[in-house]
C-alpha positions in Angstrom: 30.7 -7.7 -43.8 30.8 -6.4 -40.4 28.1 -4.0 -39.2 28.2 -1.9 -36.1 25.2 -0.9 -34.2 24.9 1.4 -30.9 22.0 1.9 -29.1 20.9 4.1 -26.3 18.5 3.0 -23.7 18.5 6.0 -21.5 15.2 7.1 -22.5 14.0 3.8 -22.0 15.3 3.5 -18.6 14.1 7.1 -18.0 10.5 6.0 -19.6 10.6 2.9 -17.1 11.7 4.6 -13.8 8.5 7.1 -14.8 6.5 4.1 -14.7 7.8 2.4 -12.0 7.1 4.9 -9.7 3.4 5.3 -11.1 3.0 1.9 -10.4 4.2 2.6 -6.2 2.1 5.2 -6.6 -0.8 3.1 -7.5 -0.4 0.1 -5.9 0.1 1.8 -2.3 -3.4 4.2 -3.0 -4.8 0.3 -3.5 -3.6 -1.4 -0.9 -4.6 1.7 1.5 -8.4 1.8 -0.1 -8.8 -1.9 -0.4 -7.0 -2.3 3.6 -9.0 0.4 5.1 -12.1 -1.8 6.1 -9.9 -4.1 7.9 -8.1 -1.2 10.1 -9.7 -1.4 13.9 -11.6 1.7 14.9 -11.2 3.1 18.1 -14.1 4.9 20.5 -12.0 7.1 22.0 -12.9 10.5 22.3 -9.7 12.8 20.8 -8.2 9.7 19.7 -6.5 9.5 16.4 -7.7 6.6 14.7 -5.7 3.9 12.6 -7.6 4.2 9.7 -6.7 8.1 9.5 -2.8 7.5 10.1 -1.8 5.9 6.6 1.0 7.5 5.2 2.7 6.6 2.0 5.9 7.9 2.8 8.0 10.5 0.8 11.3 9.5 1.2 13.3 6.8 -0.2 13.1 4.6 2.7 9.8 4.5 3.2 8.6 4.3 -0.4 7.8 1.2 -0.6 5.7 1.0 2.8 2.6 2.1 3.9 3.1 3.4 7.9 0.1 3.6 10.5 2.1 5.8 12.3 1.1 6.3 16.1 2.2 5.2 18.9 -0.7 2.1 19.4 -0.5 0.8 16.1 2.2 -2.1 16.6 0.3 -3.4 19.8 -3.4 -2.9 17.6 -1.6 -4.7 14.5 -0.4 -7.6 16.6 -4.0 -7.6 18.3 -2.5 -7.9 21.8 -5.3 -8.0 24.2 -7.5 -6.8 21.8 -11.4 -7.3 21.5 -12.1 -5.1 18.2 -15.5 -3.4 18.1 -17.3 -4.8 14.7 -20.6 -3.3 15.3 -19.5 -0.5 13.0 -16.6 -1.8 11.4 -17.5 -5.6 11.0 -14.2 -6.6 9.8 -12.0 -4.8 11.8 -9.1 -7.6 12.9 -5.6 -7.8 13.7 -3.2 -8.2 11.4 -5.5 -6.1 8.8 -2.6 -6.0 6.2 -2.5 -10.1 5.7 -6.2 -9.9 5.5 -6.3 -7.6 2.7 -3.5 -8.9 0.8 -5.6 -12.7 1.2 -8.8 -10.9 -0.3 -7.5 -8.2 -2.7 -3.7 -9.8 -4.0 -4.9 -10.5 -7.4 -6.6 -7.4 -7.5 -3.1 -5.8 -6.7 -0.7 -7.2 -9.5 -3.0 -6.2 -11.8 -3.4 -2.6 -11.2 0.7 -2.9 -11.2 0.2 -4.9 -14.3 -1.9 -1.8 -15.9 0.2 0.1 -15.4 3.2 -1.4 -16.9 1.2 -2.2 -19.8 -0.9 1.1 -20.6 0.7 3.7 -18.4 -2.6 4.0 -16.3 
């Protein structure tokens, strides 16, 4: 007895590109919420600051990445000369990313994880 079976996964594969990008969606809101204290704040007067800057990117190159986007942020990130101010932002550092991924990784996969799991 032969028995022939056909099955279509394109709602599946629709279902889990829908999710997939919730989870992006998620897990860059996290990583900018939970990295925000670690972004260096600057004193100058009509200055934008770092910590304003995050953009999550529209298109498909920059979907995956969160930018700082001006024109100080590669030499602030690197921490090139710098003496950050932590009298109002006490853990302002170079580097702020690795030091949020080290405190809040865990936290990270499993909002992702939630997501996959119950759609939230």
């Amino acid at each position: 007895m032969k028995i022939s079976i056909d099955v279509d996964f394109s709602r599946v594969r629709k279902d889990l590109e829908v999710t997939k990008e919730k989870a992006y969606h998620t897990l860059k809101n996290a990583v900018i919420r939970d990295t925000d204290p670690y972004v260096p704040f600057s004193n100058l007067e009509n200055h934008t600051h770092l910590r304003e800057t995050p953009d999550i990117g529209d298109n498909a190159k920059e979907k995956k990445q969160v930018i700082y986007d001006t024109d100080y942020a590669q030499r602030v990130y690197k921490g090139t000369g710098m003496n950050f101010d932590k009298s109002r932002h006490p853990k302002a550092t170079a580097k702020w990313f690795e030091k949020s991924k080290k405190a809040n990784i865990k936290k990270w996969i499993k909002s992702v994880e939630d997501v996959f799991r119950n759609g939230k």
